[in-house]
N, C-alpha and C positions, 0 to 999 in steps of 0.2 A: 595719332598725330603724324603726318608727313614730313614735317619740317617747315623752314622759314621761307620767305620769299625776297626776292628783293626790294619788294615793298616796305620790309620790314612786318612783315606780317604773318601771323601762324597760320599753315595751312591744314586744315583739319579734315581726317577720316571718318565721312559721313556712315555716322552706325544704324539710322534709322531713318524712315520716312520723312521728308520737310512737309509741313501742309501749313499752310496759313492766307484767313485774308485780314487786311490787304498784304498785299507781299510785293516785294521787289526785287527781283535776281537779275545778274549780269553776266558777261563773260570774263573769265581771267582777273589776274588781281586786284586789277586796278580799276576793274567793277565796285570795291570796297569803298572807295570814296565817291564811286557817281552814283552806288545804292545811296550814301548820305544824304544826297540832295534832292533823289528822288524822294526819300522817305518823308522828306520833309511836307513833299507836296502830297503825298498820300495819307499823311498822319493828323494833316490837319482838313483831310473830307477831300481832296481835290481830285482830278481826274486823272486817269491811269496815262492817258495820254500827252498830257501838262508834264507827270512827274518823268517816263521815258526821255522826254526831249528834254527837259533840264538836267537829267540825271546824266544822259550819255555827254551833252553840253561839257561837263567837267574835262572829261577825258581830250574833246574836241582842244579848250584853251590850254591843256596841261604840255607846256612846253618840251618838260622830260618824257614824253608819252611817242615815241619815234614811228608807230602806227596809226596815229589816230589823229587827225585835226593837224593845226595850226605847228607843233612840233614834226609833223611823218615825214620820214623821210622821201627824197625825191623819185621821177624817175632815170633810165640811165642819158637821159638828156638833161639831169638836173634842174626839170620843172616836179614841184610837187602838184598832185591831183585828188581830190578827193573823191569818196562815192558815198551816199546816204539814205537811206528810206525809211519810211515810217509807217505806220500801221493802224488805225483803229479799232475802235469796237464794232464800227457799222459797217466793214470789210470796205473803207475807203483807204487808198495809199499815197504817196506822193514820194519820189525820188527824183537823185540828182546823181551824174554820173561823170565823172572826169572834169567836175569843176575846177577852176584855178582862182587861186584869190580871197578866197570866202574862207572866214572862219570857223562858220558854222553852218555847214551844209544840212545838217539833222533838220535845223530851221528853214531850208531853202524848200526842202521835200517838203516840210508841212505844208507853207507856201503852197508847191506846188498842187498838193492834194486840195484844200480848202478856194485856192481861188483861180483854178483853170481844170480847163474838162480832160485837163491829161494825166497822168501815171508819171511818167518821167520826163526831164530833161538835161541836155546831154552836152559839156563842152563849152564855148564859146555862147551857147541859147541860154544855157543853165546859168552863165555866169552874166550875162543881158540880164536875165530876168530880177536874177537877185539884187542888180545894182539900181535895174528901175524901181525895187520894192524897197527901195532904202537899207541895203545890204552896203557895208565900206567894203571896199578894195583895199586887200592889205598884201603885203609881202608874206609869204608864206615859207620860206625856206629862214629856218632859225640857224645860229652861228653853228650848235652841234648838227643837225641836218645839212649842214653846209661842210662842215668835216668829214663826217660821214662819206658822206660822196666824193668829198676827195681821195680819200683813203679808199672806198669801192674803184676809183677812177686807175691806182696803181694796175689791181688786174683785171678790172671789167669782168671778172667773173660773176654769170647770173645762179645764184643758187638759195634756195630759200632753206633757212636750216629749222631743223625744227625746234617746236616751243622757243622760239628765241623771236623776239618782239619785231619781226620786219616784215610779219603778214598777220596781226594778229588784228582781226576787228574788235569792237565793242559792241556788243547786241544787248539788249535790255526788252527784258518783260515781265509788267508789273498787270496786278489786279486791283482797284481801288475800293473802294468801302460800299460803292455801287455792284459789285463783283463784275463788275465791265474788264476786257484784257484790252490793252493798246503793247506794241511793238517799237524798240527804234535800234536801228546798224549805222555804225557809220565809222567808214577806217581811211587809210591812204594807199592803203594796198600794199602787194611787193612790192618791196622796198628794189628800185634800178629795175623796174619792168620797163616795156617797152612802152613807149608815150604812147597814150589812147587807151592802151589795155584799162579796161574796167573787167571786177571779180565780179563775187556774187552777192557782195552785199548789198548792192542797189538795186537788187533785183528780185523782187517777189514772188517767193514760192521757191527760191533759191538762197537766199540770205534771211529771210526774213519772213514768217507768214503766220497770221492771226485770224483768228474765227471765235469770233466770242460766243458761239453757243458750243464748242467742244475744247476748244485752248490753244496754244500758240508756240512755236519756235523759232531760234535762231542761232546761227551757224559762225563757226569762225575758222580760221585757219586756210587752207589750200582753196582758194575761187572756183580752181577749173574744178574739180572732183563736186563739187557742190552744185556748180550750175550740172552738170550732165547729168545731175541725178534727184535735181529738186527738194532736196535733204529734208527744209525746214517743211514742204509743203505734203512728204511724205508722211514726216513725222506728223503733223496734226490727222492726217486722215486716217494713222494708225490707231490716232484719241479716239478720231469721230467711227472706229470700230472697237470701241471698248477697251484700247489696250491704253494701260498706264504710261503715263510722259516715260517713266525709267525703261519699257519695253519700247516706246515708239522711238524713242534716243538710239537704243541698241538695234533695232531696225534697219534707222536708216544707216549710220556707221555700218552695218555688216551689207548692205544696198554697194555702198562704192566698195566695197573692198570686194565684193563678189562682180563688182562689173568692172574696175581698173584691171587693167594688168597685172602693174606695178607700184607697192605704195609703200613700198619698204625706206623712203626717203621723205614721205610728207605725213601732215599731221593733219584731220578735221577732228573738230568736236562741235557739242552741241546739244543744246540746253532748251527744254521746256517746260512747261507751264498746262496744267489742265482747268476749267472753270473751278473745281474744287480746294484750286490752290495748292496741290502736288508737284513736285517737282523732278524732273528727269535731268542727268547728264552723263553723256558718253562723249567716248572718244575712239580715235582708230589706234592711239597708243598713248603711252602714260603721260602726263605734266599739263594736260589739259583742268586748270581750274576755274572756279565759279564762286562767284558772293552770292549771300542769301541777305533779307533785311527782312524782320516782320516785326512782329511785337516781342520776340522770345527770344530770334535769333539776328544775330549780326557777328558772320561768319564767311572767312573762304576756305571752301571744299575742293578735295581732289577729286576727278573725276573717275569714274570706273574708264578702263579701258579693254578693248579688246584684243591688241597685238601685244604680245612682249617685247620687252629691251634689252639690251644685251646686260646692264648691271642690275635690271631690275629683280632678277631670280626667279621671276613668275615663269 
């Protein structure tokens, strides 16, 4: 056992292989309750893709959630942005990228995917699109998101610290009873980035990437290290050559640390999924956790990491 979380939750040292279908994993702790809602939609026959987008959905309206949806905090211009995408079985995608306004941008990328010949859209389009599809406009900056920033605004210092909830996405990847994998990301990014920046969670093959004939990952933590190295798109093609989610995790994590400089100040981790309902997750250093959901298990785990910490003793 690792200890508690501030979820109130026990974090637990994974002793043995996870395998199961259907199954539902997410990132970080507060994976724990968007597995619930997932499960729900997996447990009773539904589609891997239905349960990702309601599942992550949670995390989007969860007020106290400072990364993710409707609570994230702003940029350093005090507008909040979202970014989202989604995944299915039949290697179609849909995202959305520096939306304003939208609750639920996880929903806007489906959208996107299911009823326009495009991948993404971005800004002021993304947020057209979702109002003419009967998307509400709402105020997105909450009173604590609103504090926040005030309190950033004393030193305008930009600095993302790690494992500390002000770049942490939510990525979800579930198998349904069909053994089909669908994918969904969706965060608010650095917390006081610069307005426009979009990470790599809207962005496929960099946040997010699914192949249902070999399995699926996704990524959270630092944007930039993740787009320049394709992390989630690496990891599955290290599946689609035989290696286990747990090696293809370890892969790509040692991928950016071998091509960054310097990463002695940020965090990636990163979580997948194989057709056989295995599961992998690393990280570039400790505190990186994961929820599991199947039939047996409903649990968050610590992640292996690769770097040491200064109080960690490793």
């Amino acid at each position: 056992m690792l200890g508690t979380t501030g979820l109130d939750l026990t974090v637990f040292e994974r002793e043995g292989p996870i395998q199961g279908k259907p199954i539902v994993i997410s990132t970080w702790n507060f994976g724990y309750d968007a597995n619930k809602k997932a499960w729900s939609v997996l447990s009773s026959g539904g589609r891997a893709l239905d349960a990702v987008e309601q599942g992550v959905m949670v995390a989007e309206s969860d007020l106290n959630n400072t990364s993710v949806g409707r609570g994230g905090n702003p940029d350093r211009d005090g507008i909040v942005t979202l970014d989202a995408c989604i995944m299915n079985e039949k290697g179609e995608a849909g995202s959305v990228a520096a939306i304003e306004n939208i609750e639920h941008p996880i929903s806007v990328a489906r959208m996107v995917m299911e009823k326009t010949p495009h991948v993404m859209l971005a800004g002021d389009g993304a947020k057209q699109f979702a109002l003419e599809n009967g998307f509400e406009a709402i105020d997105l900056l909450t009173e604590k998101s609103k504090a926040n920033y005030k309190e950033w605004l004393k030193t305008s210092k930009y600095k993302p610290i790690i494992n500390i909830e002000n770049h942490d996405t939510i990525g979800m990847l579930a198998i349904d009873a069909r053994g089909n994998l669908s994918g969904a990301c969706t965060t608010s990014g650095l917390a006081f980035k610069i307005h426009g920046r979009v990470g790599d969670s809207p962005i496929i093959g960099a946040g997010l990437y699914v192949d249902n004939q070999y399995g699926a990952a996704v990524c959270t933590g630092i944007g930039e290290l993740v787009m320049k190295n394709l992390s989630s798109f690496l990891a599955v093609e290290e599946m689609r050559h035989k290696k286990s989610p747990q090696k293809a995790c370890e892969t790509a994590i040692k991928r950016i640390i071998e091509k960054i400089p310097d990463v002695s100040n940020a965090q990636v981790g990163i979580l997948a999924i194989n057709k056989k309902g295995e599961v992998g997750a690393y990280a570039i250093r400790e505190g990186f956790t994961y929820a599991v959901h199947t039939n047996e298990i409903e649990k968050v785990f610590g992640a292996k990491f690769k770097m040491p910490t200064e109080h960690s003793g490793k």
